[in-house]
LOPA-987894 format. One line per 8 residues: number of its first residue (from 1); their letters; for each residue x, y, z of C-alpha. Coordinates in steps of 0.02 Angstrom, whole numbers, plus 50000, padded with zeros to 5 digits. Last residue first. Example, Ala and Ser with C-alpha at 12.3 -4.5 7.8 and 13.67 -1.06 7.14 Angstrom:
<nuzas>
2 = sa = 50684,49947,50357 | 50615,49775,50390
</nuzas>
This chain:
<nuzas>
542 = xxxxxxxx = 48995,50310,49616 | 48877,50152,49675 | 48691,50182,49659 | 48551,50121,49791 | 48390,50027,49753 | 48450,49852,49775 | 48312,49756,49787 | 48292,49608,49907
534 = xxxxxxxx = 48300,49420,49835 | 48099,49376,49813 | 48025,49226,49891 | 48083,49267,50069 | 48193,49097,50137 | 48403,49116,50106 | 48372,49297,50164 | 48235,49254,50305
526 = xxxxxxxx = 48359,49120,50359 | 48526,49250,50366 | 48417,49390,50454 | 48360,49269,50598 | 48546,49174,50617 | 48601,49346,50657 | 48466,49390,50802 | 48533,49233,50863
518 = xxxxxxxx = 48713,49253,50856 | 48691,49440,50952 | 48588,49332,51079 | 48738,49220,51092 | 48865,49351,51103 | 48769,49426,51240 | 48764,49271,51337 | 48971,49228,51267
510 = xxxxxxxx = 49041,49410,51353 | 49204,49383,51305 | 49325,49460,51417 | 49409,49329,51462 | 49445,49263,51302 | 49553,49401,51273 | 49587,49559,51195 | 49734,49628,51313
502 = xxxxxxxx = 49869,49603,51200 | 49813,49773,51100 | 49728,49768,50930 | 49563,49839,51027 | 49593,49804,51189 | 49539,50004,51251 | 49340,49947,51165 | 49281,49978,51023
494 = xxxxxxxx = 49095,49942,50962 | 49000,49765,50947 | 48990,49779,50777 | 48852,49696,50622 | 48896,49724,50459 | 48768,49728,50317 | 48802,49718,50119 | 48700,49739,49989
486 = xxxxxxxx = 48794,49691,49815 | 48858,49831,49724 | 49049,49779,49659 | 49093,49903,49808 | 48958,49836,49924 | 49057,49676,49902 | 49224,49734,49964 | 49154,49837,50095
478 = xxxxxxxx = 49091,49691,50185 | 49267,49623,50228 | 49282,49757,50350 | 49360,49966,50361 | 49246,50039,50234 | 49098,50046,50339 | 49204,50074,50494 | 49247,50272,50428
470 = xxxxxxxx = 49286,50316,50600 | 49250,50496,50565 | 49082,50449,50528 | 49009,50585,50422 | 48910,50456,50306 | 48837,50390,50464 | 48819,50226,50478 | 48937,50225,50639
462 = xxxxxxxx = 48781,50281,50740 | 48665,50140,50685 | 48601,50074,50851 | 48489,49922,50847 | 48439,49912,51014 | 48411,49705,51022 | 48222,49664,51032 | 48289,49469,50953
454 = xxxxxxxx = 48110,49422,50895 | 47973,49507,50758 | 48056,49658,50825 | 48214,49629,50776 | 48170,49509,50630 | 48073,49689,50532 | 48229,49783,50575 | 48354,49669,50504
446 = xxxxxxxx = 48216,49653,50327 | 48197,49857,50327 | 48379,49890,50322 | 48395,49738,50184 | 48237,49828,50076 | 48320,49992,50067 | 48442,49924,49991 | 48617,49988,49942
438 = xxxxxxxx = 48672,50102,50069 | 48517,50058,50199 | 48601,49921,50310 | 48799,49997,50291 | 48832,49963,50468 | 48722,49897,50617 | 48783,49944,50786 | 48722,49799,50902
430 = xxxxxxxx = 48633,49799,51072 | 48568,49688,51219 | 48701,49730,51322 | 48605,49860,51397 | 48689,49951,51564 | 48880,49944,51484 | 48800,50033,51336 | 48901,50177,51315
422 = xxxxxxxx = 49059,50085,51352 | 49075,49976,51261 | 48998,49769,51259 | 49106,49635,51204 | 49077,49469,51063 | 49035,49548,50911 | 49194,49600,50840 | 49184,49581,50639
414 = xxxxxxxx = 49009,49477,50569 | 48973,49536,50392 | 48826,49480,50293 | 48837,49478,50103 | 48680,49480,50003 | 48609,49449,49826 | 48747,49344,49753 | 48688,49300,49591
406 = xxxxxxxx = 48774,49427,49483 | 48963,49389,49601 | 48945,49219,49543 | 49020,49083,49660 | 49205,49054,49685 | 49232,49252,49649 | 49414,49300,49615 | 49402,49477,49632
398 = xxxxxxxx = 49274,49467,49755 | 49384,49343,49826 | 49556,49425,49834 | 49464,49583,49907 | 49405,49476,50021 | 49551,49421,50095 | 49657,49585,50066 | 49536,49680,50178
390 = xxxxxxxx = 49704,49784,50228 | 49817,49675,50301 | 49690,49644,50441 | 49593,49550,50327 | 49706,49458,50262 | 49631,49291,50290 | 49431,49287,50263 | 49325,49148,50328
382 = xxxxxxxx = 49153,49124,50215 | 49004,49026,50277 | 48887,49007,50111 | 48709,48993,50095 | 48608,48935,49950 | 48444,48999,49924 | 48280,48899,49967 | 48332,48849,50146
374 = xxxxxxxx = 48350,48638,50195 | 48232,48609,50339 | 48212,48419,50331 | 48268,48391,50510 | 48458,48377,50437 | 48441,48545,50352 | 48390,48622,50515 | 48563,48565,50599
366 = xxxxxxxx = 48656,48615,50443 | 48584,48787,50496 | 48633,48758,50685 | 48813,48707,50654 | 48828,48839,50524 | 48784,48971,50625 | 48904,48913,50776 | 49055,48908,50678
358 = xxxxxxxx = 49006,49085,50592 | 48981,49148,50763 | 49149,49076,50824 | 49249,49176,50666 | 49149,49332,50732 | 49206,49331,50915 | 49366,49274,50861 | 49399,49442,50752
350 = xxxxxxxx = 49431,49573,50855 | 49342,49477,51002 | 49471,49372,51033 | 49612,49449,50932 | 49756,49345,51018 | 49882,49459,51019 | 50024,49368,51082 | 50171,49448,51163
342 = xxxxxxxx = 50351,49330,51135 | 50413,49440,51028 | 50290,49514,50913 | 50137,49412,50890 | 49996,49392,50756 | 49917,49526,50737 | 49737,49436,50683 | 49664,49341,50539
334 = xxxxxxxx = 49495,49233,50548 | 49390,49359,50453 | 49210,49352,50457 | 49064,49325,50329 | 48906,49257,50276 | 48859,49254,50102 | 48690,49233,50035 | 48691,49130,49851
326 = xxxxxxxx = 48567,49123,49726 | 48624,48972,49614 | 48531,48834,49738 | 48365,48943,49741 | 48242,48777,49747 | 48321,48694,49883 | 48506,48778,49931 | 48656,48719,49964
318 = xxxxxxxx = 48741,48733,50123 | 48918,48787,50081 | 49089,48801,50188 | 49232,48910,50145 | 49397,48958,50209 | 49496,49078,50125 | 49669,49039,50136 | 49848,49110,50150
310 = xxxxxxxx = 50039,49132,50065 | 50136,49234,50084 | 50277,49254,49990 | 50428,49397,50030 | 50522,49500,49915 | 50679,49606,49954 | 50749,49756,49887 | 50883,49843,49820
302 = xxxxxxxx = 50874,50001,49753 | 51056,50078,49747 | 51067,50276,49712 | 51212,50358,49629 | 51239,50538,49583 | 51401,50631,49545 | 51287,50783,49471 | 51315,50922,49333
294 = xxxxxxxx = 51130,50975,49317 | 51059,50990,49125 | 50919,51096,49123 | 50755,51098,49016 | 50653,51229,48955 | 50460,51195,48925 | 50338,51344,48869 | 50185,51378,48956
286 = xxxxxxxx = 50237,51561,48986 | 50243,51491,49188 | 50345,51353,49118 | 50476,51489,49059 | 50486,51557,49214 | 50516,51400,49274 | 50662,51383,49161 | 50733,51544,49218
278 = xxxxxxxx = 50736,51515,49405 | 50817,51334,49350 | 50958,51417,49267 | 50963,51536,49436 | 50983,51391,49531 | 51110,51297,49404 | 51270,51305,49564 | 51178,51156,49650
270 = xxxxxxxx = 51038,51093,49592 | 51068,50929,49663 | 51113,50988,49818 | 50918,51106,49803 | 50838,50940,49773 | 50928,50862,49942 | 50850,51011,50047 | 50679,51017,49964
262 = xxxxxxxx = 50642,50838,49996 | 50634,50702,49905 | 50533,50568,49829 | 50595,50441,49736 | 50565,50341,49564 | 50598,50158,49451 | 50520,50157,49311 | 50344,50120,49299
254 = xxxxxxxx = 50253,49966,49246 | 50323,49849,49374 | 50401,49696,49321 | 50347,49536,49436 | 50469,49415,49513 | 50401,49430,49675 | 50237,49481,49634 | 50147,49301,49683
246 = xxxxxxxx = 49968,49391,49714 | 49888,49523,49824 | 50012,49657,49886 | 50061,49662,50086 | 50118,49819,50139 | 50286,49849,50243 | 50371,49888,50419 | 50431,50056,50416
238 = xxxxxxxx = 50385,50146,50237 | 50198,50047,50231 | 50169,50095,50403 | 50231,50278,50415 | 50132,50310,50236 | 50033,50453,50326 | 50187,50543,50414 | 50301,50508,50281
230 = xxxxxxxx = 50217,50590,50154 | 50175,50749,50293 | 50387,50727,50319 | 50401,50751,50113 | 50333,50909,50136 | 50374,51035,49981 | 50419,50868,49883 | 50517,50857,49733
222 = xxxxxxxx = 50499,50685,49627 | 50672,50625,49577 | 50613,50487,49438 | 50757,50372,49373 | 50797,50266,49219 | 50703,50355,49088 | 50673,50251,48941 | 50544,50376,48867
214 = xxxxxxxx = 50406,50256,48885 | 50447,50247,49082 | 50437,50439,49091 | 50274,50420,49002 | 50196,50292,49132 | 50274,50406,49290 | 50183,50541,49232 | 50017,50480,49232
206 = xxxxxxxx = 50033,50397,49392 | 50096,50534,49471 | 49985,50431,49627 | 49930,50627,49686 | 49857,50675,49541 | 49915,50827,49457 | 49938,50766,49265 | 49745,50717,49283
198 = xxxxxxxx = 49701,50900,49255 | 49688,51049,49379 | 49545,51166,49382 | 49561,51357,49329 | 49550,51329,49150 | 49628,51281,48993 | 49644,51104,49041 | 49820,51100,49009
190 = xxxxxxxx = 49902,51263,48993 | 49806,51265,49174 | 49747,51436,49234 | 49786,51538,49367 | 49777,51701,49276 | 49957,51743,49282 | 49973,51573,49170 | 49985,51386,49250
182 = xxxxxxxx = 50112,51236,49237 | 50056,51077,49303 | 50069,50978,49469 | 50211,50882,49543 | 50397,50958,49524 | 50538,50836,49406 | 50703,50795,49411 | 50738,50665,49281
174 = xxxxxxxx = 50884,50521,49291 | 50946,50456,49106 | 50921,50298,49014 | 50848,50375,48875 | 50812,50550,48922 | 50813,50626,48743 | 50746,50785,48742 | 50672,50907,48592
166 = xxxxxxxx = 50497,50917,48685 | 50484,50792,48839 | 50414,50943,48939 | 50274,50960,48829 | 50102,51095,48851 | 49986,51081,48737 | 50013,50929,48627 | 50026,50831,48808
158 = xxxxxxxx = 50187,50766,48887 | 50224,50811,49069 | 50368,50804,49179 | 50329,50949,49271 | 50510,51026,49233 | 50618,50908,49168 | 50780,50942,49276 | 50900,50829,49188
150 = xxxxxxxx = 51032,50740,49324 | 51211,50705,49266 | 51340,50609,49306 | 51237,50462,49330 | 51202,50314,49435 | 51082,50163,49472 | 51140,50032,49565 | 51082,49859,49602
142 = xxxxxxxx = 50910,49883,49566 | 50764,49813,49634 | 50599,49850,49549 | 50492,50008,49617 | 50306,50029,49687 | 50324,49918,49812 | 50480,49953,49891 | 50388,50123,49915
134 = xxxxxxxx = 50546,50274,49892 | 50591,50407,50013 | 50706,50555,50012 | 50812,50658,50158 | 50745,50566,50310 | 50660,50395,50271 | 50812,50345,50145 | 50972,50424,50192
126 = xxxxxxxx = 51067,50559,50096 | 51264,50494,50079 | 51384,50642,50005 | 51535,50636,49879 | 51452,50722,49754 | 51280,50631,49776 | 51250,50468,49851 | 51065,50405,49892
118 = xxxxxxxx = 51051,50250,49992 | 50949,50117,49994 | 51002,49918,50043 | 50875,49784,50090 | 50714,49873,50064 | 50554,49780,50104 | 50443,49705,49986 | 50284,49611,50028
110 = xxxxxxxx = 50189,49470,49927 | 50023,49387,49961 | 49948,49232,49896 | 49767,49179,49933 | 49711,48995,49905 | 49530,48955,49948 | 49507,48825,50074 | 49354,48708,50070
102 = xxxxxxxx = 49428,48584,49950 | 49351,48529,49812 | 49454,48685,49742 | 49311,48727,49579 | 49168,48635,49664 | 49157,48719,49834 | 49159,48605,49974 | 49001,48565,50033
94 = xxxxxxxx = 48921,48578,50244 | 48940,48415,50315 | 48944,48446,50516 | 49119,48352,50525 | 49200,48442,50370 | 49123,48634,50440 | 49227,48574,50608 | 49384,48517,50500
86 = xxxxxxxx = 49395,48663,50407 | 49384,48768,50565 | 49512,48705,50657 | 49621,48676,50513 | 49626,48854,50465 | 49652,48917,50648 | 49814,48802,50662 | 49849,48871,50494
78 = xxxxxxxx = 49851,49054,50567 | 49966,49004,50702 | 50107,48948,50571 | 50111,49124,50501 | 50067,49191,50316 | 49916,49291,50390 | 49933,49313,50559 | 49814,49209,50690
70 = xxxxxxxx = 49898,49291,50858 | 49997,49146,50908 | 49892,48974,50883 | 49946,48910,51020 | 49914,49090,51134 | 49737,49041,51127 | 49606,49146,51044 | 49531,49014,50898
62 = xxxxxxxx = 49541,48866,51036 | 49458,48960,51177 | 49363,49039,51054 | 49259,48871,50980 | 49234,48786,51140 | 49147,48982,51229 | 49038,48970,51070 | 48991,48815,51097
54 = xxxxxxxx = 48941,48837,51292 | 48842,49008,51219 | 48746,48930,51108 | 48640,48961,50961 | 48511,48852,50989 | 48372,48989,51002 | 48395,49037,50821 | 48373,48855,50784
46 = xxxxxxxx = 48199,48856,50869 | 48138,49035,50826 | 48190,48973,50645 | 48050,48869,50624 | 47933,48996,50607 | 47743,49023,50641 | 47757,48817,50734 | 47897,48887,50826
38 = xxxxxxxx = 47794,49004,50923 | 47907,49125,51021 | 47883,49284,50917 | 47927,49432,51032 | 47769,49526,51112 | 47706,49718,51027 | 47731,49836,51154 | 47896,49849,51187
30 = xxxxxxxx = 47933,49888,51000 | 48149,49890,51001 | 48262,50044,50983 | 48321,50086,50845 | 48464,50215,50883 | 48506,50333,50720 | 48622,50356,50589 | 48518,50331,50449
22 = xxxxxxxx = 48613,50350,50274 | 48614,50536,50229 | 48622,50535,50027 | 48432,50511,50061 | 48300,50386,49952 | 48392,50323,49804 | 48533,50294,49939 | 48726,50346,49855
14 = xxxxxxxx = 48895,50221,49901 | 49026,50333,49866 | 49191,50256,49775 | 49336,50331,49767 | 49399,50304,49938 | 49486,50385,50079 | 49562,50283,50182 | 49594,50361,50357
6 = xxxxxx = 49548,50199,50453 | 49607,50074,50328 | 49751,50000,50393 | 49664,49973,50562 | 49568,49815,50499 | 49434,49744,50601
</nuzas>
């Protein structure tokens, strides 16, 4: 499960028809009514049954060994893992999809790190992560860039009602500029005319970075009230770096190159022109622009450096009967830390655990297809890399679909189900169920239905909550296909103190419980790939 995106906040809310709530309850099973054992009322009772533990304890003591180094995307171990499970989904027969006839689709990645950054001014070095800071990704690499002179721009805006660019020509220059938007004594915009902000104040400055780079400008000095808080919740991406999707590294970016800085070096640049700037604000707060030139011996040098990585979904297709071009997808990531030093983080249960299910539910599905028991709809085992990059995997795919995003009616998420936590160390037979109800009502009602029909697991749905502080619905490979709206369920075993830590190994695999988990899993896939209707999606994405 990726950790990148525990405090993302993101733009799209996933709204029930029924109740903007989503359950966030404990199921627990019918003991009255018996569990389905008859194999002759369904034949997946039998297969669901196979699942099994011996295989799943073969498949994770390959996928978590220290040989294969901690499964990072980009890294030698990671292949190890990719030809593991290619070859087992090649031996059992499951299709390649047409467009690669290969089973591996290919992912690139790119990262940027700074080689050399430094701002000079007048004589005197400010260093990157403590006086200013600039994203690697976010700028092109430039030797030097340097000026004797800095223009303080005010808000950097350009709108026909309020115009910092009016009467200036910053062609090739460097621009001081504040965030946000000039306002009048009665607190509101020039802008929007009102009390509420307008698009010139988002946070990305997205809006005025595009018309500073249509001006020619050759710098942006952004100045920050708190440019430790910036640091603080970009600590990641500024010290070690962000993978991008796609071969960037010798892409253009659409914005000039900018910085962030803090009060301290904006006030050196400043220098003697405070009170000129004092006036010029004063003259924003009229909602009239005034610009200042800043006498400045300023130099900054941008250079940075561009790494390739390059990765691989992995997937393996049973076709379907009568439904071939309705497809249900099953998924897990395959990626893990990797290792730093000579420490190994072998991920088993983070994401092992779910990588072995898959293994196991497509031996036992291709299993019923050779005894004649091929399902209607077309299911597809589907291995993410990047995942722990931030989703990147499946984000690639649902971007890139291999098989049609309109006719894909279900995705079903497998990430860490192979430990118990601590609240239910006296019932293993549990699993947190995520995201269920957000987009169909029918789904939610389908997993509980096959619980009690047969696996009687507790079905506990605390981390659905909307409120979740953990925010695990948008933190797996699911996520990426609720967001283009197609129902989406992930199944959890909870955390545990070896999650992302060396200590997550084989050992502490719990494979009886896994199995069971497996089984109750295999249940939900055949009765999607089986009921005569797809389910209806009945919730809204905003």
């Amino acid at each position: 499960m990726s950790k990148l995106l525990s405090v993302v906040i993101t733009a799209f809310v996933i709204v029930s028809s029924i109740n903007a709530q989503y359950i966030s309850n404990v199921s627990v099973p019918d003991a009255i009514s018996p569990r389905l054992t008859d194999e002759k009322i369904n034949p997946s009772i039998r297969y669901a049954n196979s699942i099994s533990p011996v295989k799943l304890r073969e498949y994770m003591k390959v996928l978590a060994s220290d040989s294969l180094e901690g499964r990072e995307t980009g890294q030698q171990g990671i292949k190890y893992a990719e030809e593991f499970i290619t070859k087992h989904i090649s031996n059992l027969g499951l299709s390649a999809p047409v467009p690669y006839r290969s089973y591996k689709q290919p992912v690139a990645f790119t990262y940027f790190k700074w080689a050399d950054t430094d701002i000079f001014l007048n004589g005197e070095r400010y260093r990157h992560l403590y006086d200013y800071l600039a994203f690697p990704d976010k700028n092109n690499s430039v030797p030097v860039i340097a000026s004797q002179e800095v223009v303080f721009l005010g808000y950097g805006i350009e709108t026909d009602k309020y115009n910092d660019y009016k009467k200036q020509d910053v062609k090739g220059k460097v621009i001081l500029i504040n965030r946000g938007e000039p306002y009048d004594k009665k607190g509101k915009s020039y802008i929007t005319k009102t009390t509420e902000a307008s698009k010139w104040s988002d946070d990305d400055m997205a809006m005025k970075l595009k018309v500073a780079r249509e001006k020619g400008v050759a710098l942006v000095i952004i100045i920050e009230n708190d440019i430790k808080k910036i640091l603080g919740e970009n600590r990641n991406q500024l010290l070690g770096f962000k993978l991008n999707l796609g071969n960037l590294k010798d892409s253009i970016l659409p914005y000039p190159n900018h910085v962030h800085v803090s009060t301290t070096l904006a006030k050196a640049i400043i220098g003697e022109k405070e009170k000129d700037i004092i006036k010029a604000r004063e003259k924003m707060a009229k909602g009239k622009n005034r610009a200042v030139n800043l006498p400045a011996d300023f130099a900054i040098n941008m250079t940075k450096k561009a790494t390739l990585l390059e990765g691989n979904n992995i997937l393996g297709v049973i076709d379907g009967k009568s439904k071939k071009d309705e497809y249900v997808i099953v998924s897990a990531h395959y990626d893990h830390l990797g290792k730093k030093g000579d420490e190994v983080f072998n991920g088993a249960d983070d994401n092992g655990s779910g990588s072995a299910t898959l293994m196991e539910l497509s031996r036992v599905l291709q299993q019923a297809v050779l005894e004649g028991k091929r399902p209607e709809r077309s299911v597809v085992f589907l291995w993410f890399c990047g995942e722990e990059k931030g989703l990147l995997g499946s984000e690639y795919y649902a971007e890139h679909p291999v098989f049609p995003l309109t006719q894909t009616i279900v995705n079903v998420n497998v990430d860490m189900v192979g430990r118990v936590d601590d609240k239910y160390k006296s019932n293993k037979d549990y699993l947190y169920v995520i995201g269920s109800d957000r987009l169909s009502t029918d789904l939610h009602k389908v997993n509980e239905d096959i619980n009690n029909k047969f696996s009687k697991l507790t079905l506990d749905y605390t981390y659905n909550d909307e409120a979740d502080p953990n925010r695990y619905y948008y933190r797996s490979d699911h996520y990426n296909f609720a967001k283009k709206g197609i129902p989406a369920i992930f199944f959890f075993n909870g955390v545990h103190k070896d999650y992302h830590m060396t200590t997550d190994d084989i050992d502490k695999i719990e494979f009886d419980t896994m199995a069971k988990r497996g089984s109750h899993i295999f249940h939900l896939l055949w009765e999607l790939a089986n009921r005569p209707d797809k389910i209806n999606v009945d919730g809204v994405i905003k």
